[in-house]
Structure formats: structure tokens, C-alpha cells
C-alpha positions as CSV (number, residue, x, y, z in Angstrom):
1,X,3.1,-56.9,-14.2
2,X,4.7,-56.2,-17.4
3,X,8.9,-55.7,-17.8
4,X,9.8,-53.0,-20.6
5,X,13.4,-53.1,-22.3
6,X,14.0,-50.4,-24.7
7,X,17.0,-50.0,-27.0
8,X,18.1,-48.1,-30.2
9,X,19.3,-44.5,-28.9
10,X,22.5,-43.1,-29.4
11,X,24.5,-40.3,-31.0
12,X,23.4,-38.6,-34.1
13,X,24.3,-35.9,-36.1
14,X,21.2,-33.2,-36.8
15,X,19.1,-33.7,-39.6
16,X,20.3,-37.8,-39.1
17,X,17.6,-40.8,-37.8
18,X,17.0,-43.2,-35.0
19,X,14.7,-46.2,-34.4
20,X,13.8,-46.9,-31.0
21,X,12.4,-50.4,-29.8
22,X,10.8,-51.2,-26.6
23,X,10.3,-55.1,-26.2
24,X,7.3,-55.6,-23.5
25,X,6.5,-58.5,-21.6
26,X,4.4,-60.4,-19.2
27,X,0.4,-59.3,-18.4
28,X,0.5,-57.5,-22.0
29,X,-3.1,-58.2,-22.5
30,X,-3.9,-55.8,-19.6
31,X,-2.0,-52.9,-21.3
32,X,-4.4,-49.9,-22.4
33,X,-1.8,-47.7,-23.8
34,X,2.1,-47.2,-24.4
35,X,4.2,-44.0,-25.1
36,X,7.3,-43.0,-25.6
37,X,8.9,-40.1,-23.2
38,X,12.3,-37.8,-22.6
39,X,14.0,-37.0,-19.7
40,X,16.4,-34.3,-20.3
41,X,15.6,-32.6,-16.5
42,X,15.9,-35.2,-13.6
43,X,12.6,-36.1,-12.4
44,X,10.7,-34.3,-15.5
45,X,9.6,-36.5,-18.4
46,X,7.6,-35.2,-20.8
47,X,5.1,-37.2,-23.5
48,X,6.6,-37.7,-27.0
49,X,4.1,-39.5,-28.6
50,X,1.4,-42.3,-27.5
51,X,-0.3,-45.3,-28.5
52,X,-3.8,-46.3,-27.2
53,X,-4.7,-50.5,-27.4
54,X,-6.9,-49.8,-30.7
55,X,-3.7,-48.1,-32.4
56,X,-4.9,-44.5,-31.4
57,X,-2.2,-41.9,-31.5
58,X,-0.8,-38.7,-30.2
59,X,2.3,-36.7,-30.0
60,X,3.9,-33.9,-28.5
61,X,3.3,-30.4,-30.7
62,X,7.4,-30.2,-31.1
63,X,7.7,-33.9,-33.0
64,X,4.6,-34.3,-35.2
65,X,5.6,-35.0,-39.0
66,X,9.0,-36.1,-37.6
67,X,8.3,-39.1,-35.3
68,X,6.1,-41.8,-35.8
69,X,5.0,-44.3,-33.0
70,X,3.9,-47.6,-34.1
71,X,3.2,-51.1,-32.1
72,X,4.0,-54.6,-33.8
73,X,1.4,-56.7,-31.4
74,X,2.6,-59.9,-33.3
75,X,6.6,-59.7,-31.7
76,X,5.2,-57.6,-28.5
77,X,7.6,-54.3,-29.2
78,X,6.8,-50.7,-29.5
79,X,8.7,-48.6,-32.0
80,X,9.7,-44.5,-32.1
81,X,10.7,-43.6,-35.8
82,X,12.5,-40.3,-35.1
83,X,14.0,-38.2,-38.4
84,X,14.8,-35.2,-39.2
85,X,16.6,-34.8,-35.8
86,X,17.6,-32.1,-33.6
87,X,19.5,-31.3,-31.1
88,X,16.4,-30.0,-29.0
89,X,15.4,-33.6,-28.9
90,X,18.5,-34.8,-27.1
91,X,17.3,-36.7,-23.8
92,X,16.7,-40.0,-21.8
93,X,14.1,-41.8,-24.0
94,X,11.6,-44.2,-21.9
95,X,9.1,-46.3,-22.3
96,X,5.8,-46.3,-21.0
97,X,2.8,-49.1,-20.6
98,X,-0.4,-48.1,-18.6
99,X,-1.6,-51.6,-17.3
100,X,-4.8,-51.7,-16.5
101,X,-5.5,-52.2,-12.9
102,X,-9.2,-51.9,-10.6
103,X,-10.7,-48.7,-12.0
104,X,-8.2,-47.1,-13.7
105,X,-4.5,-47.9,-14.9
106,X,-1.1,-48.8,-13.3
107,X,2.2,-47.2,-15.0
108,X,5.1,-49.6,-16.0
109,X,8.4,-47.9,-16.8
110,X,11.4,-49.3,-18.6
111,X,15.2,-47.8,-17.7
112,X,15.3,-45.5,-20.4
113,X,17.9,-45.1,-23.6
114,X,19.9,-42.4,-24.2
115,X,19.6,-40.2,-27.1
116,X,22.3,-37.5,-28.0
117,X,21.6,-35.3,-31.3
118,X,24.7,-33.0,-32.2
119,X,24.7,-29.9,-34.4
């Protein structure tokens, strides 16, 4: 199993930054891949950006050249750079860890942080 604990959200004013941190624990050497999502509609979370083991990474079409998700193996925490914030990215932020399990991969969900971007 792994246990997920994210912090850093808040309120910011648009155009303004936030750092988010997820500190990850337990089996991480079975974790394939990590992401960050948002939750602004209950039950609906969409990808922000990923990270694959070998530091491979995507985002979602609406963040790219304004996030940046990085992984510091070496104190076990992922990280969300956000600037240049709007209030379009207002949300529940969560992390995610696809553990490897059998064939395929179990997801791992932390309890989310709050983000809140005013205009």
C-alpha cells in the first residue's frame, strides 16, 4: 500500500503562484506513475499533469507552460509548480500513485487540497 498527504493549496489572486507537495509513503518502489488531479465537479477529476517512474511527463492541454510536475525521489514527495494562475484552475487538487499490482496497476489517492484562484 502506499499513503499520500498533499499540502500547499490555498487562495490566490490571478496571475499569483502555488506549490503543491504530495509526501508518499510505504511500498513506493511499486509505484509506476504519479499525477496530479482537480475536482471542481463531485465525482469528476480530471488529469493535470503526470509523472511516469523514469521522470516521463504529461499535462493537460489547459496548463502546459504554466505548471510543472516534478518528483524528488530522495525525500519521497511529488511537487505541482502552478503560475500564472487563473481562476479556471480553481478546484480540489489530488494526488495520484498507480502501484503496481499483478498485471496491471492499483490507484492510491490522497484526500485532496483545496485550491481557490480569484480574479
Amino acid at each position: 500500500q502506499v499513503q499520500l498527504v498533499e499540502s500547499g493549496g490555498g487562495l490566490v489572486q490571478a496571475g499569483g503562484s502555488l506549490r503543491l507537495s504530495c509526501a508518499f509513503s510505504g511500498s513506493i518502489f511499486s509505484i509506476h506513475a504519479m499525477g496530479w488531479y482537480r475536482q471542481v465537479i463531485e465525482n469528476q477529476r480530471e488529469l493535470v499533469a503526470g509523472i511516469t517512474y523514469d521522470d516521463i511527463t504529461n499535462y493537460a492541454d489547459s496548463v502546459k507552460g504554466r505548471f510543472t510536475i516534478a518528483k524528488d525521489n530522495a525525500k519521497n514527495t511529488l511537487y505541482l509548480q502552478m503560475n500564472s494562475l487563473q481562476p479556471e484552475d480553481t478546484g480540489v487538487y489530488y494526488c495520484r500513485a498507480d502501484v503496481l499490482y499483478g498485471r496491471g496497476t492499483e490507484p492510491y489517492w490522497g484526500k485532496g487540497t483545496p485550491v481557490t484562484v480569484s480574479s
